[in-house]
PQR file with spaces between the fields and no chain letter, atoms N, CA, C, O and H, PARSE charges and radii, in Angstrom:
ATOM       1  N    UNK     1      12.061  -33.386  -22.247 -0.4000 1.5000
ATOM       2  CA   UNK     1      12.339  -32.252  -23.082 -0.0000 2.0000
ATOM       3  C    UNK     1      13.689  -31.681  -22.673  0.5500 1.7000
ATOM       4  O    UNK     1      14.052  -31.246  -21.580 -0.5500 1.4000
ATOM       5  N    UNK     2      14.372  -31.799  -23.879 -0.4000 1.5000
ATOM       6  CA   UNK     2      16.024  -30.938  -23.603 -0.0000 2.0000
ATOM       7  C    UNK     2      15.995  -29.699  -22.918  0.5500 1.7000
ATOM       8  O    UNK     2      14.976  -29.224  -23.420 -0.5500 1.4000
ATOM       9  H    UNK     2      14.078  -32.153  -24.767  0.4000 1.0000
ATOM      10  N    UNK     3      16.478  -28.690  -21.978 -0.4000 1.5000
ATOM      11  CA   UNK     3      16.132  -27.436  -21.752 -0.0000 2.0000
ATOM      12  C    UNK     3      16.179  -26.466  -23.035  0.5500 1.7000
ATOM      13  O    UNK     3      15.425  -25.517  -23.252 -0.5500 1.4000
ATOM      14  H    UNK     3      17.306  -29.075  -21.570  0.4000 1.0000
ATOM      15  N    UNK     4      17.526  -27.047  -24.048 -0.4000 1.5000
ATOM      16  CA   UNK     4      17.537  -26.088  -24.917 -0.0000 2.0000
ATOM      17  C    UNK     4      17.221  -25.811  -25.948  0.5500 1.7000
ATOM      18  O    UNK     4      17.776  -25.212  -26.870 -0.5500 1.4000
ATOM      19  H    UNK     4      18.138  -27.818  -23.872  0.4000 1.0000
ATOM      20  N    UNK     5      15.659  -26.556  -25.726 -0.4000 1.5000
ATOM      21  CA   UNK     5      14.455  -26.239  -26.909 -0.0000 2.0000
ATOM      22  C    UNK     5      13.759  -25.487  -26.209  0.5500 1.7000
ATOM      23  O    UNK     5      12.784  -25.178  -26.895 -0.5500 1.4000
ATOM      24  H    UNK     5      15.209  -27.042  -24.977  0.4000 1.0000
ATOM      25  N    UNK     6      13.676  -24.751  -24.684 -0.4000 1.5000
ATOM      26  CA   UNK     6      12.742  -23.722  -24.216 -0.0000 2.0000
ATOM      27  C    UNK     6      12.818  -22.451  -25.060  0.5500 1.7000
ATOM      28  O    UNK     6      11.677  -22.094  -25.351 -0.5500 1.4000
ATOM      29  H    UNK     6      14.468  -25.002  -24.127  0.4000 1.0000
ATOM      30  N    UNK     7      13.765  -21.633  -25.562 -0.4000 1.5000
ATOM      31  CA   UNK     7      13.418  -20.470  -25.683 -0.0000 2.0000
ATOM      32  C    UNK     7      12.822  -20.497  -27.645  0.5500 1.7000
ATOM      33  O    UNK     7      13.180  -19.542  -28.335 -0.5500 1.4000
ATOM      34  H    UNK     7      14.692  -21.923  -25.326  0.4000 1.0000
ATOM      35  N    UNK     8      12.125  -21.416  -28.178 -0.4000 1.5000
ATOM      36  CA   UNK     8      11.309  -21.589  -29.339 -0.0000 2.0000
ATOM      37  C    UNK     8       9.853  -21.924  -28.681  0.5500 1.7000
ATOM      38  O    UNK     8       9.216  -22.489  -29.571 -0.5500 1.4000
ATOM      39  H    UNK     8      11.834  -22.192  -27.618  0.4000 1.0000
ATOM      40  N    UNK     9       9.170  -21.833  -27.677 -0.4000 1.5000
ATOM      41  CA   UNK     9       8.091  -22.411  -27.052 -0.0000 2.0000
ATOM      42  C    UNK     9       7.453  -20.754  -27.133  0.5500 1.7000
ATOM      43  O    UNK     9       8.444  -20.070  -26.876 -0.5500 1.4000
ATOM      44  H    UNK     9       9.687  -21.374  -26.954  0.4000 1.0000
ATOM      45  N    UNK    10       6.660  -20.116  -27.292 -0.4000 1.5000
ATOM      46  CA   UNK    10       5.554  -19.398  -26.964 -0.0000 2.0000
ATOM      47  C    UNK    10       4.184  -19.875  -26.551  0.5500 1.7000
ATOM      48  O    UNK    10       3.721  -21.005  -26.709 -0.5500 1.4000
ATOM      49  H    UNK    10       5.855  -20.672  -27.501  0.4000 1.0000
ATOM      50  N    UNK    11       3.684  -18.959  -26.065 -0.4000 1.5000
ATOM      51  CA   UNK    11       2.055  -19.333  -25.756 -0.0000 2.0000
ATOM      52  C    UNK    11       0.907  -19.374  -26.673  0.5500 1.7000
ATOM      53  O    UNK    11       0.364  -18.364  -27.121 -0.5500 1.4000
ATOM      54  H    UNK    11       4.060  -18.041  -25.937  0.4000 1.0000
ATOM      55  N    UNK    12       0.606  -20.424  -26.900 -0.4000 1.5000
ATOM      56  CA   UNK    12      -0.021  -20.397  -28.251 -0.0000 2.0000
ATOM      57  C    UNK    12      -1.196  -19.704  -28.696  0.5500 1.7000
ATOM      58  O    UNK    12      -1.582  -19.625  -29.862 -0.5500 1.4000
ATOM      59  H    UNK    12       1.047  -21.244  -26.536  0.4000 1.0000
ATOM      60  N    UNK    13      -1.783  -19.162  -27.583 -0.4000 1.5000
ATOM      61  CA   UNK    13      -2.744  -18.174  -27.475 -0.0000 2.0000
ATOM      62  C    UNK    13      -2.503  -16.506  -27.710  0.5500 1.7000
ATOM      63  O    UNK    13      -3.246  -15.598  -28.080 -0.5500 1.4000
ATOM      64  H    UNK    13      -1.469  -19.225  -26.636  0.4000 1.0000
ATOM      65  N    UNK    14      -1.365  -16.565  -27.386 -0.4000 1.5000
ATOM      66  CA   UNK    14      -1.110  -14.710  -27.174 -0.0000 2.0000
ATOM      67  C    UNK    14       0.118  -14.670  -27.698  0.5500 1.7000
ATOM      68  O    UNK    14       0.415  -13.587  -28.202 -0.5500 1.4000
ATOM      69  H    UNK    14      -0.761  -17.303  -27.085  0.4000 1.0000
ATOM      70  N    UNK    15       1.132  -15.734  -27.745 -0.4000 1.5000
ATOM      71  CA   UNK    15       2.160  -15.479  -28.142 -0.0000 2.0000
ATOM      72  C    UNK    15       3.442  -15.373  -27.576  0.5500 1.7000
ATOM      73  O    UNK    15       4.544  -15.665  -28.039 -0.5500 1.4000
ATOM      74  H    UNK    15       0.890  -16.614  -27.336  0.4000 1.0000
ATOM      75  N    UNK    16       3.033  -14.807  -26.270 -0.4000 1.5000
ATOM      76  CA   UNK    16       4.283  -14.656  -25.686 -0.0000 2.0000
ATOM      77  C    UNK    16       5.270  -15.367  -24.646  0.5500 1.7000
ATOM      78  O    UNK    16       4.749  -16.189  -23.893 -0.5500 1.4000
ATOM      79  H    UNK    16       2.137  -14.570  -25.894  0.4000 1.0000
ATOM      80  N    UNK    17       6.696  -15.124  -24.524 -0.4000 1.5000
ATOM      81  CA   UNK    17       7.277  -15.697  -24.732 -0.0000 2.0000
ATOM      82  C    UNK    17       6.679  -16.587  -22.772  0.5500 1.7000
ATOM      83  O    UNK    17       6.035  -16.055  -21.867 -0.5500 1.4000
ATOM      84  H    UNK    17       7.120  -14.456  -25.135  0.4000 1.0000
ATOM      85  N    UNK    18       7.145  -17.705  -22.836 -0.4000 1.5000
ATOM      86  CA   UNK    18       6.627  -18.468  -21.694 -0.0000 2.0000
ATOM      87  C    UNK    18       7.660  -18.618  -20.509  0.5500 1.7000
ATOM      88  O    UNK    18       8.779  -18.923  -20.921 -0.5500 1.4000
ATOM      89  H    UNK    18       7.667  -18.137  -23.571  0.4000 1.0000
ATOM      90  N    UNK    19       7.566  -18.485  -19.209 -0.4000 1.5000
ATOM      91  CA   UNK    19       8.247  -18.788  -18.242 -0.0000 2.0000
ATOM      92  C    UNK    19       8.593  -20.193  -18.126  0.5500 1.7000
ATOM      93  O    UNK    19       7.864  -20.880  -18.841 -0.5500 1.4000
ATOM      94  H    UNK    19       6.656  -18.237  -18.875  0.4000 1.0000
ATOM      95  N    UNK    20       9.627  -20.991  -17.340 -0.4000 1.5000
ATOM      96  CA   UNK    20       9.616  -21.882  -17.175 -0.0000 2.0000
ATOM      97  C    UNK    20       9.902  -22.303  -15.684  0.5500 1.7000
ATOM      98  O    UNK    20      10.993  -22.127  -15.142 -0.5500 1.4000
ATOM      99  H    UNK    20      10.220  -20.433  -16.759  0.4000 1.0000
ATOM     100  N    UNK    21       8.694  -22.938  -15.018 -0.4000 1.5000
ATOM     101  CA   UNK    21       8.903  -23.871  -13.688 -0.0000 2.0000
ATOM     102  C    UNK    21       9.585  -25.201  -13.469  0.5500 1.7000
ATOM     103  O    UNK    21       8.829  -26.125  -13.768 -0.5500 1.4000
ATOM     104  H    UNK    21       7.808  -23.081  -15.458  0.4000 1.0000
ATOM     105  N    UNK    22      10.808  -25.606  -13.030 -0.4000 1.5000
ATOM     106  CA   UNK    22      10.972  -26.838  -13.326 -0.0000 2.0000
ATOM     107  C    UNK    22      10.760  -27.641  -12.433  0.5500 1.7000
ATOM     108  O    UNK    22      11.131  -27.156  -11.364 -0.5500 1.4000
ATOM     109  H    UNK    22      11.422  -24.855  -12.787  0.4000 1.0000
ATOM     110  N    UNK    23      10.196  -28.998  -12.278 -0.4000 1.5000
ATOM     111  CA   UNK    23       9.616  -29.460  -10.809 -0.0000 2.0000
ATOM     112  C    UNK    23      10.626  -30.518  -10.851  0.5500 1.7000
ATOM     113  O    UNK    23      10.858  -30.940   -9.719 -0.5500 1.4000
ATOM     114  H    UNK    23       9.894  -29.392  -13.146  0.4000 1.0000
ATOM     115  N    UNK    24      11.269  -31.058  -11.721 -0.4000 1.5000
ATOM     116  CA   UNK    24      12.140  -32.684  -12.008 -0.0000 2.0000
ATOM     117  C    UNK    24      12.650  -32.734  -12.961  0.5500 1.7000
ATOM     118  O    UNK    24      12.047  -32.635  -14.030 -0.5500 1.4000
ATOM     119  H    UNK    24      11.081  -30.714  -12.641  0.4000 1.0000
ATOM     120  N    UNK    25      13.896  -32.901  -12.861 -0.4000 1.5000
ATOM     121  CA   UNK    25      14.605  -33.023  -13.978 -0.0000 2.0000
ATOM     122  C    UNK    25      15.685  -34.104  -14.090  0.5500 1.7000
ATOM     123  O    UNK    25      15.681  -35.034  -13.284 -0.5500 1.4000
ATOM     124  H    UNK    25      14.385  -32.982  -11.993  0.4000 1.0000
ATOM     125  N    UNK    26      16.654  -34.018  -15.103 -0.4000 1.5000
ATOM     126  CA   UNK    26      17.934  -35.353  -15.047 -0.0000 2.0000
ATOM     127  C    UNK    26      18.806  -34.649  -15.974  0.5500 1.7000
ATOM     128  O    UNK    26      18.808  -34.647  -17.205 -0.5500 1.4000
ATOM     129  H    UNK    26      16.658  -33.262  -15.758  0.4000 1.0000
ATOM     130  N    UNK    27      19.510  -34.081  -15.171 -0.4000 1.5000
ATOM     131  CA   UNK    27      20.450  -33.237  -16.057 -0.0000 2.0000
ATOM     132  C    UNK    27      20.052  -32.220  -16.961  0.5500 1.7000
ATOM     133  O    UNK    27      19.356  -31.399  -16.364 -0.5500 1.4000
ATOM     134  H    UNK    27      19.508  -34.083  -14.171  0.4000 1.0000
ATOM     135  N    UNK    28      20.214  -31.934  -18.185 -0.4000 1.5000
ATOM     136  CA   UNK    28      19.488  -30.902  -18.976 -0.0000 2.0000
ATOM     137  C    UNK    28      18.362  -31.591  -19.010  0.5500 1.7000
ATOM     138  O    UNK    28      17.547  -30.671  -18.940 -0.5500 1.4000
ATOM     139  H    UNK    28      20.779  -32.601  -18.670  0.4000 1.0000
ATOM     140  N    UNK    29      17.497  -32.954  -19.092 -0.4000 1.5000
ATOM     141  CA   UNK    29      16.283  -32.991  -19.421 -0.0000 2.0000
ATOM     142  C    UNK    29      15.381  -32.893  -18.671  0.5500 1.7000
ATOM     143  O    UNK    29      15.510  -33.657  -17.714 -0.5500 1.4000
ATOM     144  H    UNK    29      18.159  -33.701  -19.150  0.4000 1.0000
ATOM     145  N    UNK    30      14.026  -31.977  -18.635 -0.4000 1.5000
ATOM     146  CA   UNK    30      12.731  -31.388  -17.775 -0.0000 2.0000
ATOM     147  C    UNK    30      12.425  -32.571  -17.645  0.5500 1.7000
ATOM     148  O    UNK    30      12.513  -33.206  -18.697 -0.5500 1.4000
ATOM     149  H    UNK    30      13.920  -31.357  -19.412  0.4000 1.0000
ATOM     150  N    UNK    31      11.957  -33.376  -16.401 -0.4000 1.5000
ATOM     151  CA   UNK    31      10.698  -34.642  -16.522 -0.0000 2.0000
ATOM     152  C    UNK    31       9.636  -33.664  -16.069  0.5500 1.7000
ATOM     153  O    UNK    31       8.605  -34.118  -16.566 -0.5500 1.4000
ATOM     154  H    UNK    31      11.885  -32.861  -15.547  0.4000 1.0000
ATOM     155  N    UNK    32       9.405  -32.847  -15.568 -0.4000 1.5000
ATOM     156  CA   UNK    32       7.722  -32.175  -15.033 -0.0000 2.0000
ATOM     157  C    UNK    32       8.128  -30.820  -14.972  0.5500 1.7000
ATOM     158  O    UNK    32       9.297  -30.443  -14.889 -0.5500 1.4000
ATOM     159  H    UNK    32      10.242  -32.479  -15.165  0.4000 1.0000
ATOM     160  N    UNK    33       7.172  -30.136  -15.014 -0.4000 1.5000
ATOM     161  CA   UNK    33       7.592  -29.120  -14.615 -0.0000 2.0000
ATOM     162  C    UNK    33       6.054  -28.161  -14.914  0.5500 1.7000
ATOM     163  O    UNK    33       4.935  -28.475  -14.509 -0.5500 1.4000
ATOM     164  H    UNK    33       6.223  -30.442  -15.082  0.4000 1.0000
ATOM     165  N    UNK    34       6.425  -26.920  -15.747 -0.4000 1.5000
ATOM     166  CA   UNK    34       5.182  -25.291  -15.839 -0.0000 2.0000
ATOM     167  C    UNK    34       5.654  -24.567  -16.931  0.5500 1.7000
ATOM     168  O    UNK    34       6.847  -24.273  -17.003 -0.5500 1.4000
ATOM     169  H    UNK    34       7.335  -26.665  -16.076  0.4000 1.0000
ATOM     170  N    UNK    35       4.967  -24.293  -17.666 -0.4000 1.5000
ATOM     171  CA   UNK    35       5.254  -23.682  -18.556 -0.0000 2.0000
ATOM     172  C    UNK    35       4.272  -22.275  -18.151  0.5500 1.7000
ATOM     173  O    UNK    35       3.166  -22.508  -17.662 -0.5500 1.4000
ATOM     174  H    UNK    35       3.998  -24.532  -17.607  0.4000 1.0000
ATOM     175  N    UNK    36       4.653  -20.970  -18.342 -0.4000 1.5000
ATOM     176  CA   UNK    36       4.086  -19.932  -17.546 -0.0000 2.0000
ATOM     177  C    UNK    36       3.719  -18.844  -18.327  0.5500 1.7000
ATOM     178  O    UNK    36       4.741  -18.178  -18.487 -0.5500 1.4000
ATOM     179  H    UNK    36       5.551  -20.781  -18.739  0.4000 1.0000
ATOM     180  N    UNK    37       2.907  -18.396  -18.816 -0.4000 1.5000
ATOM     181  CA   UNK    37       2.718  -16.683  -19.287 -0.0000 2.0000
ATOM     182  C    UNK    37       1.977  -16.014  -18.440  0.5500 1.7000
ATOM     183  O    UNK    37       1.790  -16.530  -17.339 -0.5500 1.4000
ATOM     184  H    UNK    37       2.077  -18.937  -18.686  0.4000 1.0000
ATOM     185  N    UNK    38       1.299  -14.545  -18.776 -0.4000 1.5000
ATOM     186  CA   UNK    38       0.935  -13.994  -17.698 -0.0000 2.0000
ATOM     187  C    UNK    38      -0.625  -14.374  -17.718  0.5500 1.7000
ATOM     188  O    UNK    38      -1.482  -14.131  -16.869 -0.5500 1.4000
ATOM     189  H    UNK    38       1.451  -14.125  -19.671  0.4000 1.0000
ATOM     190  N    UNK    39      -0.719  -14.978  -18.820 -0.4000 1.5000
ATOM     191  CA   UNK    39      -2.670  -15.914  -18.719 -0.0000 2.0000
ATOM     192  C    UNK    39      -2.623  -17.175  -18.833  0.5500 1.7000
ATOM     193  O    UNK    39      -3.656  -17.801  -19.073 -0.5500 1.4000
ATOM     194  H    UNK    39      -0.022  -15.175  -19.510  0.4000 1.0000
ATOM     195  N    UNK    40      -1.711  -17.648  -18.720 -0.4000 1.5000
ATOM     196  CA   UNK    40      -1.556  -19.364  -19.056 -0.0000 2.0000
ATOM     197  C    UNK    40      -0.806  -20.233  -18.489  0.5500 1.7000
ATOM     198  O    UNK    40       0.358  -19.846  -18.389 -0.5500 1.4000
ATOM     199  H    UNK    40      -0.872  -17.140  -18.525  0.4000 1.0000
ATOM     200  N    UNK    41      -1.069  -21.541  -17.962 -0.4000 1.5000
ATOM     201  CA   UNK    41      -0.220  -21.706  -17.830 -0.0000 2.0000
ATOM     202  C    UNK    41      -0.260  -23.622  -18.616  0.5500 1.7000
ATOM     203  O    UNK    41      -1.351  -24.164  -18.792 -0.5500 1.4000
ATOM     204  H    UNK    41      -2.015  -21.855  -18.042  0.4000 1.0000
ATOM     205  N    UNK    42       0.900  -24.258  -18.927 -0.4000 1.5000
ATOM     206  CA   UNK    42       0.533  -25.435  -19.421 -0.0000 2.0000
ATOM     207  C    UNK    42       2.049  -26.227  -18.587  0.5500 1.7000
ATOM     208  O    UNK    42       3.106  -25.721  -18.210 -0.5500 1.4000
ATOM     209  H    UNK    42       1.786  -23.817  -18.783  0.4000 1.0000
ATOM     210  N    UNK    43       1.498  -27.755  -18.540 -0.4000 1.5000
ATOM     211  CA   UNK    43       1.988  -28.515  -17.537 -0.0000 2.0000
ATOM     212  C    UNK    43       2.935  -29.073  -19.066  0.5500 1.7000
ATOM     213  O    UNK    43       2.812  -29.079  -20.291 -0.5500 1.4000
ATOM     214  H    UNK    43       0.640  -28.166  -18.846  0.4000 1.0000
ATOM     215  N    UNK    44       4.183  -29.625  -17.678 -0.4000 1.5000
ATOM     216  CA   UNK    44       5.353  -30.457  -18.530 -0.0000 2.0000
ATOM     217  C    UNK    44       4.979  -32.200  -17.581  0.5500 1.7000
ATOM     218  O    UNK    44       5.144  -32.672  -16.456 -0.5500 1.4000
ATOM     219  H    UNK    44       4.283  -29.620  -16.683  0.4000 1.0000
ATOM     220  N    UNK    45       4.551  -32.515  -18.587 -0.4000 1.5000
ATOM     221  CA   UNK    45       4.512  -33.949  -18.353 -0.0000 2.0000
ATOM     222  C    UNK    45       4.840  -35.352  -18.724  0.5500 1.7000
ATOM     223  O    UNK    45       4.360  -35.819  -19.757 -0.5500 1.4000
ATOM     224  H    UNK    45       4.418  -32.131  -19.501  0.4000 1.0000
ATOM     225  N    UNK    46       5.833  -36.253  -17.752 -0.4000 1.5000
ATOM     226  CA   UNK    46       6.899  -36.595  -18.167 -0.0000 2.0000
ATOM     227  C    UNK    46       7.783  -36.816  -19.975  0.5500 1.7000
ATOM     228  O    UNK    46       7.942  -37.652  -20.865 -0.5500 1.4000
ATOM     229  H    UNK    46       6.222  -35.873  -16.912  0.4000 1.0000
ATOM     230  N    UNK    47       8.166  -35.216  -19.557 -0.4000 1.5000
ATOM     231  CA   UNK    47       9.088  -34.123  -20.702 -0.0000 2.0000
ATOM     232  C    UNK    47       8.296  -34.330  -21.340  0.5500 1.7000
ATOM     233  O    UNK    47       8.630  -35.224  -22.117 -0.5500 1.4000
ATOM     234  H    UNK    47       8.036  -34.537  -18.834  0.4000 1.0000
ATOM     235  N    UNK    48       7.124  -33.932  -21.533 -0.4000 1.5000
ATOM     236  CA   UNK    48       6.137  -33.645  -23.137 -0.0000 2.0000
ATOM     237  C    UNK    48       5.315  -32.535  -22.619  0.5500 1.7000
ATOM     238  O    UNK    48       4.316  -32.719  -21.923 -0.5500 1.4000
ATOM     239  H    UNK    48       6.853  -33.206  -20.902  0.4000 1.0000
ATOM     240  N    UNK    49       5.870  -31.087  -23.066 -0.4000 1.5000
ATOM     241  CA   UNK    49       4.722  -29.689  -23.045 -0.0000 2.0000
ATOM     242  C    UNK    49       3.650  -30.040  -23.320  0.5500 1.7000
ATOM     243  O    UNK    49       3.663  -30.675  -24.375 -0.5500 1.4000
ATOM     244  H    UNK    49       6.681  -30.938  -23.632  0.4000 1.0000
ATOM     245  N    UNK    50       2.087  -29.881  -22.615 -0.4000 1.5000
ATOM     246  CA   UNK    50       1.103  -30.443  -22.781 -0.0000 2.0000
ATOM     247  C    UNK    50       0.370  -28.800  -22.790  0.5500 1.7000
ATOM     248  O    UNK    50      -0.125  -28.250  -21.807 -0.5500 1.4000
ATOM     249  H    UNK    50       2.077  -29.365  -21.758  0.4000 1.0000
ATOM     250  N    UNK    51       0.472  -28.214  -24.227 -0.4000 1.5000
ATOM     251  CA   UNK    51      -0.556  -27.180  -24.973 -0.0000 2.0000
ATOM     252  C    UNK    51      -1.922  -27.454  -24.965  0.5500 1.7000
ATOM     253  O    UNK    51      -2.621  -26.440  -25.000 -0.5500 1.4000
ATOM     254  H    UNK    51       0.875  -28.661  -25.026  0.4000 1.0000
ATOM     255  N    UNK    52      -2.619  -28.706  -24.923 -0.4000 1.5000
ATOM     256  CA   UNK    52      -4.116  -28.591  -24.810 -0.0000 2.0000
ATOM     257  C    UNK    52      -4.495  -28.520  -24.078  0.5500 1.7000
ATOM     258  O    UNK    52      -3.743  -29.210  -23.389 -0.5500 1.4000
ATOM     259  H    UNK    52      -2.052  -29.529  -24.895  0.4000 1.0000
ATOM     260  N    UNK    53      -5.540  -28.040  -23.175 -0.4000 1.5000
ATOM     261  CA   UNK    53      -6.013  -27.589  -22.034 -0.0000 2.0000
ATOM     262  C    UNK    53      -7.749  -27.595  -22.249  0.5500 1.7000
ATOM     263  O    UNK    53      -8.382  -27.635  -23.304 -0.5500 1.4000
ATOM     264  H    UNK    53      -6.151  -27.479  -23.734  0.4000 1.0000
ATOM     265  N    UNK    54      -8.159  -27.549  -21.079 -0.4000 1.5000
ATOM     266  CA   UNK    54      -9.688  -27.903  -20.967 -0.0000 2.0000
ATOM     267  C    UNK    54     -10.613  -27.109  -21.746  0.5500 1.7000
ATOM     268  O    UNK    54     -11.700  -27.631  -21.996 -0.5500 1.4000
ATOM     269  H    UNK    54      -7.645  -27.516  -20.222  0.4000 1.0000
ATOM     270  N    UNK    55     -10.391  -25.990  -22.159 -0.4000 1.5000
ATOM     271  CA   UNK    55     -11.157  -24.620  -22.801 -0.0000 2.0000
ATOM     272  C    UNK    55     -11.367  -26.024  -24.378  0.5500 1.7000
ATOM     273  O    UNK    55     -12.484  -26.235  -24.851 -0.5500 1.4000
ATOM     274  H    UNK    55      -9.509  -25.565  -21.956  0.4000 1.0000
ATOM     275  N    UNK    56     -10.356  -26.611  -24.800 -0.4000 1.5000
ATOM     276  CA   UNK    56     -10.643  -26.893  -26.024 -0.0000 2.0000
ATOM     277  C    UNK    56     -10.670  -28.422  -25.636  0.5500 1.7000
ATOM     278  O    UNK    56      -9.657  -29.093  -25.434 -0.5500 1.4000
ATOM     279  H    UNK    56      -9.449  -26.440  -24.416  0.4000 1.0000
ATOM     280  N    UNK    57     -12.001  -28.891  -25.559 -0.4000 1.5000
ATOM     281  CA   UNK    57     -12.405  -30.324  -25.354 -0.0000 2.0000
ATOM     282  C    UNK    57     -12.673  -31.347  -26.353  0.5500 1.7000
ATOM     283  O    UNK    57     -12.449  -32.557  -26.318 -0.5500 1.4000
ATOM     284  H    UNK    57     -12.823  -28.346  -25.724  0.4000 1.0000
ATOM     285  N    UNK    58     -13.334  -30.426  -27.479 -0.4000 1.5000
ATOM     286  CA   UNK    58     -12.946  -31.079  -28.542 -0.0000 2.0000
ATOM     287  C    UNK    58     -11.969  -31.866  -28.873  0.5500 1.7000
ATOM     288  O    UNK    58     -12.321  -32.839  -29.540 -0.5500 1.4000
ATOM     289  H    UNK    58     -13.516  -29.443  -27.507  0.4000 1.0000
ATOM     290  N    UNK    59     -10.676  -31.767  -28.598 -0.4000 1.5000
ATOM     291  CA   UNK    59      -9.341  -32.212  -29.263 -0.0000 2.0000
ATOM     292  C    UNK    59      -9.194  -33.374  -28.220  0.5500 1.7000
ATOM     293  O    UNK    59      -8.636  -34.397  -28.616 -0.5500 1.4000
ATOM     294  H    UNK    59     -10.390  -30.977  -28.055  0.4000 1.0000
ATOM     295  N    UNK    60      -9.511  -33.334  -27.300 -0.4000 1.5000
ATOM     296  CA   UNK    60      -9.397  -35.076  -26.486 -0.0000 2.0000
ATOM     297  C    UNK    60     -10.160  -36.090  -27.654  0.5500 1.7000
ATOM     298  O    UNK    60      -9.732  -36.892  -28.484 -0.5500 1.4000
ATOM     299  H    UNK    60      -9.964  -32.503  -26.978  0.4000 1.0000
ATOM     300  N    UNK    61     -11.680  -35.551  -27.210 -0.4000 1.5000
ATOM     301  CA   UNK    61     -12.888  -36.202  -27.931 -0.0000 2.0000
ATOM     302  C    UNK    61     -12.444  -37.051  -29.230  0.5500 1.7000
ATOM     303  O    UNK    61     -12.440  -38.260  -29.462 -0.5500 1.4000
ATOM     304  H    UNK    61     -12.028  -34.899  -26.536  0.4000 1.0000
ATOM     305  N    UNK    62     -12.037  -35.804  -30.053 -0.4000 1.5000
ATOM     306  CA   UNK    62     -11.860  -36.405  -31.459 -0.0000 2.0000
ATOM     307  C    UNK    62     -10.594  -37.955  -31.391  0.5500 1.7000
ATOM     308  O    UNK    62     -10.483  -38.830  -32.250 -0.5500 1.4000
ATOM     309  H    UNK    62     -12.041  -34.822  -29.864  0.4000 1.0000
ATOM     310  N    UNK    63      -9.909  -37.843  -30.242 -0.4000 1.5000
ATOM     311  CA   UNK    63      -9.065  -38.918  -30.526 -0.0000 2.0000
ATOM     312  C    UNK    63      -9.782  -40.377  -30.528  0.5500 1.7000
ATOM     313  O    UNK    63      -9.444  -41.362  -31.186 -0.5500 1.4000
ATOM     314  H    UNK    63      -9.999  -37.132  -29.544  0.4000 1.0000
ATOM     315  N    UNK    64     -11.094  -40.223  -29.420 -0.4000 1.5000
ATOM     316  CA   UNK    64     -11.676  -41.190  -29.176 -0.0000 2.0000
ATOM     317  C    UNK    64     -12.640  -41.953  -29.815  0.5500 1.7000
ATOM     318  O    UNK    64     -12.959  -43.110  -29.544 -0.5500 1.4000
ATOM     319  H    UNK    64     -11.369  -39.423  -28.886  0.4000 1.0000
ATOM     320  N    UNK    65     -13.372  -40.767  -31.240 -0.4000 1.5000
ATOM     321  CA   UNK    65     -13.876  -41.325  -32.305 -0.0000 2.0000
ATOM     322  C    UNK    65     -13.123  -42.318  -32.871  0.5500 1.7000
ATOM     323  O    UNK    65     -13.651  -43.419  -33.033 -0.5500 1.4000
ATOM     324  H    UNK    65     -13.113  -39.826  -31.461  0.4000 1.0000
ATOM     325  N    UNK    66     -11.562  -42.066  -33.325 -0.4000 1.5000
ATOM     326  CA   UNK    66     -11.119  -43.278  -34.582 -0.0000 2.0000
ATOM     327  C    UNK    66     -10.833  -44.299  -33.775  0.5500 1.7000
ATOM     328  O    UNK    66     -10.470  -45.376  -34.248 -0.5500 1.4000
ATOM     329  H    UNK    66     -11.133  -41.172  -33.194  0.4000 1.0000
């Protein structure tokens, strides 16, 4: 992920705007890192923001039906 698509990212739950942890990177691009609000937090994994999280299990599942 380019850095300078961070400040269009909110928390998709509440909205607001998200911190960013960076753990690895290569120049402007994140390979890992944290995406941060003050109730959330979602992992950067290699450079892909990963918004789904365990609360919603459904959305794994369904991939594994088709």
């Amino acid at each position: 992920m380019h850095k300078k698509f961070i400040k269009y990212f909110v928390d998709p739950e509440t909205n607001e705007p998200l911190d960013l942890i960076i753990e690895e990177n290569k120049g402007d691009i994140i390979i890992s890192g944290l995406f941060k609000s003050s109730s959330n937090e979602y992992p950067i994994i290699r450079g892909i923001p990963r918004f789904s999280n365990n609360k919603n299990k459904n959305y794994a599942d369904s991939f594994g039906f088709e």
